[in-house]
C-alpha positions, 0 to 999 in steps of 0.5 A, a space after each residue: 777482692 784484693 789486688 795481685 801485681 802478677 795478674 793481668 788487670 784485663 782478666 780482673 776486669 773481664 771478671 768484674 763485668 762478667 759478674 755484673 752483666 749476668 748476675 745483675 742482668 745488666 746489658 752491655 750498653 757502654 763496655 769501654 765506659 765501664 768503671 772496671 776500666 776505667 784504669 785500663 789503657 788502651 791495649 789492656 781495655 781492648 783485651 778485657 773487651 775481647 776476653 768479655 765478649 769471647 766468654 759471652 758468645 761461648 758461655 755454654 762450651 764454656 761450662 760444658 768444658 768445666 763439666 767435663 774436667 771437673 770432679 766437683 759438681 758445676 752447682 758446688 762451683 763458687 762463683 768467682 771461681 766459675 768465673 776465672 775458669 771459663 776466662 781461662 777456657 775461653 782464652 785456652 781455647 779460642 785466643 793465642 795466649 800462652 797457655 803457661 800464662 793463662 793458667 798461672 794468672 788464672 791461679 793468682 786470680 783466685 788469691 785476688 777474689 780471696 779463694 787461694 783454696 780453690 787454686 789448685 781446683 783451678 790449676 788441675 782443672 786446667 792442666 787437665 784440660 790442656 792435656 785431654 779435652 773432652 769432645 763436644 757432643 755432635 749432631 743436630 740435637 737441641 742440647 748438643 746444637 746449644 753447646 757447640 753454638 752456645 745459644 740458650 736451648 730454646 732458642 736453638 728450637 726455635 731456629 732448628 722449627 723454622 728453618 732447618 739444621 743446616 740454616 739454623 747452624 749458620 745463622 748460629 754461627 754468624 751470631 758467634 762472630 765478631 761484628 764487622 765495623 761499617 760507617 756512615 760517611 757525614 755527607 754535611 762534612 765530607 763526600 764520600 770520593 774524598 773519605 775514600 782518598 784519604 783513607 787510601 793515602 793511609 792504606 785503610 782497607 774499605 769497601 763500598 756499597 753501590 746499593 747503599 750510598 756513604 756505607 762502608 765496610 772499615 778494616 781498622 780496629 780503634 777507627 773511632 780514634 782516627 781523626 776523620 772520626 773524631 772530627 765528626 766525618 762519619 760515625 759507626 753504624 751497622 749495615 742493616 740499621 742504615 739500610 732500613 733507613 734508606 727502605 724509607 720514603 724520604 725525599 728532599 722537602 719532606 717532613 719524615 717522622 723517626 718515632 724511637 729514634 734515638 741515638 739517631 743514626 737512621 735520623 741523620 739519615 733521613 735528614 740527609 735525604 730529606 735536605 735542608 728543606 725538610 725536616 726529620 721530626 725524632 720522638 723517644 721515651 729517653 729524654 737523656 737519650 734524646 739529650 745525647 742524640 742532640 749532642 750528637 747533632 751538634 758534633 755533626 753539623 745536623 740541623 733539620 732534625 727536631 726532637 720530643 720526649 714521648 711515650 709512644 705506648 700511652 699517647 700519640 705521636 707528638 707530631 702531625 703533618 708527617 709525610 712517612 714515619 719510621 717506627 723502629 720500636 724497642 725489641 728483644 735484639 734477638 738480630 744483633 747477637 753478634 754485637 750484644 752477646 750477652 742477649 741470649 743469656 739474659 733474655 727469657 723466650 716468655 719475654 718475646 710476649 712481653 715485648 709483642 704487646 709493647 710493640 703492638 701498642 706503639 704501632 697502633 698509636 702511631 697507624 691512628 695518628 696516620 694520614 689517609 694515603 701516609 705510610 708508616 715503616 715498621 722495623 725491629 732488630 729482632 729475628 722472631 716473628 712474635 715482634 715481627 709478622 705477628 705484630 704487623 698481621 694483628 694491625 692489619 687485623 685491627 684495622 680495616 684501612 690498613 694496608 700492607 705495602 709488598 712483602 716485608 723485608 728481612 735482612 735475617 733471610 740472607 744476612 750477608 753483610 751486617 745484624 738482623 733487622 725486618 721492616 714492613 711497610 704500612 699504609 693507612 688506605 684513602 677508604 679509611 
């Protein structure tokens, strides 16, 4: 690819990790630590990262669009080209950038990725676009639901089978929003009345949760910037993951288990609960993983956290003498598409099996390792029964001492504040 003074680097660099993350199938695990930014400032980063999520959550209106104001077939459409079309669309259709200016980037692009052939198939496309846009198909269908949503087509079944058009529809397009920004207050550095004072005395708009003590809702984009973040006071963290850490029994003196626990949000809190005289005891398979989480400890001032590297599919528990275990197993994400677009298009609706014997294994390796009368949490970020119920009904299946604890809870139902996440509690009966 070469280089052009006239094109905006952030569209250069959305381009590059589109490519990358669809192509090659890679998540979107760290997007301001991509090497396509690294030469981005601030302003331009944050533009390549609004173009990149932008596309991934409307890749499918995207396409449909191309389709409609192109007379080359899509599957004839090079692939850097297809690129800088659905950049273009995306912007010309969902971001107030000027549309002389989308389209005449999006033609220096093709110069950039060396198809100065294509620009005036770009050029055309586009014009064409702005001057008559194709309708977006209406009704309730699998196919039509699934371009106007932009969700893959069996995932779309998938909602419209379980909960209706109208549900499906608004579980959709909560997922096609930009995630909101919740905190968790550091209580070790700062409370939460003199967090709140001096985001006041800056005119930081926040909002608070009487039901879930230090979250709060932040309205200030590049919080993490801000000294109270940097300075270890907080740390972002979705409101449905702190509340699946605050569902479990944890009490001052405990000993809690965070059995997948890494990067450690839901352990710092469970640290917290439990006090200076507890302990939190966090497993992962990730040993790097485990090595940033203790990094983290340190910038936070946690203490009572204890950390081992374990294979929870082939081996038990590196514990023992827990009080209660949160297990939040590895899953598909299927409840955090609005923060990881790009999910639904890497994730296969055969994976979902894959994932289930997973966890199953995890689980049942973790409920052996029980106490009589000890409690174990089971928890995923996933929406689908395959890596919820059914995973829990198998254990109750399995094993006769294992008990059921109330229905399981699913923030999915009524996704209010935060991404989706479910968690059963179970317990290992005194007769087993």
């Amino acid at each position: 690819m070469t280089e052009n003074a006239n094109v905006s680097p952030s569209r250069i660099a959305a381009a590059r990790v589109l490519m990358e993350t669809l192509e090659k199938g890679l998540p979107l695990s760290n997007l301001p630590g991509h090497p396509a930014f690294s030469s981005l400032g601030y302003q331009d980063r944050a533009f390549a990262s609004e173009i990149v999520y932008g596309v991934l959550r409307n890749l499918l209106r995207c396409d449909y669009l191309i389709r409609g104001h192109s007379n080359t077939r899509f599957d004839r459409i090079d692939r850097e080209v297809l690129w800088i079309l659905r950049i273009s669309l995306y912007q010309l259709e969902f971001m107030s950038s000027p549309d002389y200016a989308v389209v005449s980037d999006a033609v220096a692009m093709a110069s950039c990725f060396r198809k100065s052939s294509a620009a005036g198939f770009i050029n055309g496309l586009l014009r064409t676009f702005l001057r008559e846009r194709v309708p977006l198909p209406a009704g309730n269908s699998v196919a039509g639901l699934a371009v106007r949503y932009s969700h893959p087509e069996w995932l779309v079944a998938r909602y419209l089978a379980r909960f209706g058009a109208k549900r499906a529809r608004k579980m959709m397009a909560v997922n096609n929003k930009p995630p909101e920004s919740y905190l968790r207050i550091n209580p070790g550095r700062i409370g939460e009345d003199e967090f709140t004072d001096l985001l006041d005395r800056e005119g930081i708009r926040w909002q608070d949760f009487p039901e879930l003590p230090g979250c709060l809702k932040i309205f200030s984009r590049g919080f993490n910037r801000h000294h109270l973040y940097r300075e270890g006071n907080c740390f972002y963290m979705d409101f449905g993951s702190q509340l699946i850490a605050f569902h479990v029994e944890a009490e001052p003196g405990m000993r809690v288990g965070d059995l997948c626990a890494a990067p450690g949000g839901k352990s710092f809190i469970l640290a917290d609960r439990t006090g200076p005289k507890g302990i939190v005891a966090a497993s992962d398979i990730s040993c790097s993983r485990l090595r940033q989480m203790q990094q983290r400890m340190i910038h936070y001032g946690i203490a009572n956290c204890h950390l081992a590297c374990a294979d929870l599919e082939a081996s038990l528990p590196p514990f023992s003498g827990l009080d209660s275990v949160l297990l939040d197993v590895p899953c598909s994400g299927l409840g955090t598409l609005s923060s990881n677009p790009e999910i639904r298009w890497l994730l296969r609706e055969e994976d979902l099996l894959e994932h289930q014997a997973r966890q199953a294994a995890i689980l049942g390796n973790c409920f052996k390792s029980l106490r009589k009368g000890q409690k174990i949490y089971y928890s995923t970020c996933s929406s689908e029964p395959e890596e919820n119920e059914e995973v829990v009904e198998a254990l109750l299946r399995d094993e006769p001492s294992a008990e059921l604890i109330g229905e399981p809870f699913n923030t999915i139902e009524d996704q209010l504040e935060g991404e989706g996440f479910f968690l059963a509690a179970i317990r290992k009966s005194q007769a087993g």
